[in-house]
C-alpha positions as CSV (number, residue, x, y, z in Angstrom):
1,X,7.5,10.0,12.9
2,X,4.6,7.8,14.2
3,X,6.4,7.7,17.9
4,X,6.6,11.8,17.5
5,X,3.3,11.8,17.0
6,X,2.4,9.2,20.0
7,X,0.7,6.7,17.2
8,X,3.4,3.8,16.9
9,X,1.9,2.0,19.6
10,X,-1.8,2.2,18.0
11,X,-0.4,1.4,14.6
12,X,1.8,-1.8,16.1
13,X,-0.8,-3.2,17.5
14,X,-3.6,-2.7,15.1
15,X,-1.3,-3.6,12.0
16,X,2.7,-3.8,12.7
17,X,4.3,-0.8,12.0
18,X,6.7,-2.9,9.6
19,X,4.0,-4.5,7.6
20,X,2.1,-1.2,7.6
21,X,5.2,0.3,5.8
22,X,5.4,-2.6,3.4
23,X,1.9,-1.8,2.7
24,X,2.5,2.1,1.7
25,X,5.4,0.8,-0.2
26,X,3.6,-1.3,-2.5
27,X,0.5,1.9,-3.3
28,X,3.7,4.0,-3.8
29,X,5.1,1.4,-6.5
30,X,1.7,1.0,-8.3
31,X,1.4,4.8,-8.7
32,X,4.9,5.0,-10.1
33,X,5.3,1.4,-11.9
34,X,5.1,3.4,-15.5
35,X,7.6,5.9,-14.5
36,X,10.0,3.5,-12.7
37,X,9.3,1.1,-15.8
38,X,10.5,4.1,-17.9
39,X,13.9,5.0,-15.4
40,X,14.7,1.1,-14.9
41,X,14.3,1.5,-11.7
42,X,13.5,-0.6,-8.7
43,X,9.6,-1.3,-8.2
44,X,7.9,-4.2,-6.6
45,X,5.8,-4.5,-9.1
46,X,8.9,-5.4,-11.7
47,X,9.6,-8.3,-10.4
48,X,8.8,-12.4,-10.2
49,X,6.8,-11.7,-7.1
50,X,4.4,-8.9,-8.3
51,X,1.0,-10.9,-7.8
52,X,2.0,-11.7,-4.5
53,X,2.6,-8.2,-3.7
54,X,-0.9,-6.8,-5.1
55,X,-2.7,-9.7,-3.5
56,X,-0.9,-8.6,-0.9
57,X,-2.7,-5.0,-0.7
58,X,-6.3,-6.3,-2.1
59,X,-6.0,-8.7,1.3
60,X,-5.2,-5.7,3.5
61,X,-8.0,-3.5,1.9
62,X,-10.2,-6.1,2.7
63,X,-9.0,-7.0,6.0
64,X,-8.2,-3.3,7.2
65,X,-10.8,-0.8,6.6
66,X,-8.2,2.4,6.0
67,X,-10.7,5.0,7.6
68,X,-9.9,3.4,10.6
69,X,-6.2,3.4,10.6
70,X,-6.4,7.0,9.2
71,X,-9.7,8.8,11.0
72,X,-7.3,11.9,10.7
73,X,-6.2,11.3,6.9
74,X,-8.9,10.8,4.4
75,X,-6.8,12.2,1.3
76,X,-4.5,9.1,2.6
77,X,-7.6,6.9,3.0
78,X,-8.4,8.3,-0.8
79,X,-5.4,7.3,-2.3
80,X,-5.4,3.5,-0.9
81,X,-8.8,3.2,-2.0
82,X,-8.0,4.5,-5.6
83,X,-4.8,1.6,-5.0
84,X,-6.8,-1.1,-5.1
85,X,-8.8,-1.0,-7.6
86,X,-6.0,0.0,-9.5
87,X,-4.3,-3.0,-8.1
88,X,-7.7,-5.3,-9.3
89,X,-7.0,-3.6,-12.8
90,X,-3.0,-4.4,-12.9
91,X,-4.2,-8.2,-11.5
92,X,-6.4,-8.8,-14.6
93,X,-3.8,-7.7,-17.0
94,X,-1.3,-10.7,-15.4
């Protein structure tokens, strides 16, 4: 999809298209750890590594400013923000 769109150059660079992915993974698994939690089913944030993986997202949030990557998607820009301090919240709960 990104080459389609003539962006997988501009996201390589800037972040890795591989650990960009990694990164929407993880605010997709926060947003449905109840539900997967519910279903049994698989969610980063259900295993051994979970405060790796949040630490990992805080770290990009503060490393990466989102509007950046996304000029052209602020609900997406939105929804990482909302991640991460949903991510803080799950973090002091450990």
């Amino acid at each position: 999809t990104l080459k389609v769109m003539n962006l997988d150059e501009f996201y390589e660079k800037e972040i890795g298209v591989r650990n960009l992915g990694e990164i929407l993974q993880i605010v997709d698994d926060i947003w449905d750890l109840d539900q997967d939690t519910a279903e049994d089913q698989t969610n980063c944030l259900r295993t051994e590594r979970k405060m790796e993986h949040l630490k990992r997202l805080l770290t990009f949030c503060e490393n990466t400013r989102p509007e950046r990557l996304f000029p052209h998607g602020p609900l997406l820009v939105q929804v990482i923000k909302s991640t991460e301090k949903k991510a803080k919240q799950l973090l002091t709960e450990l």
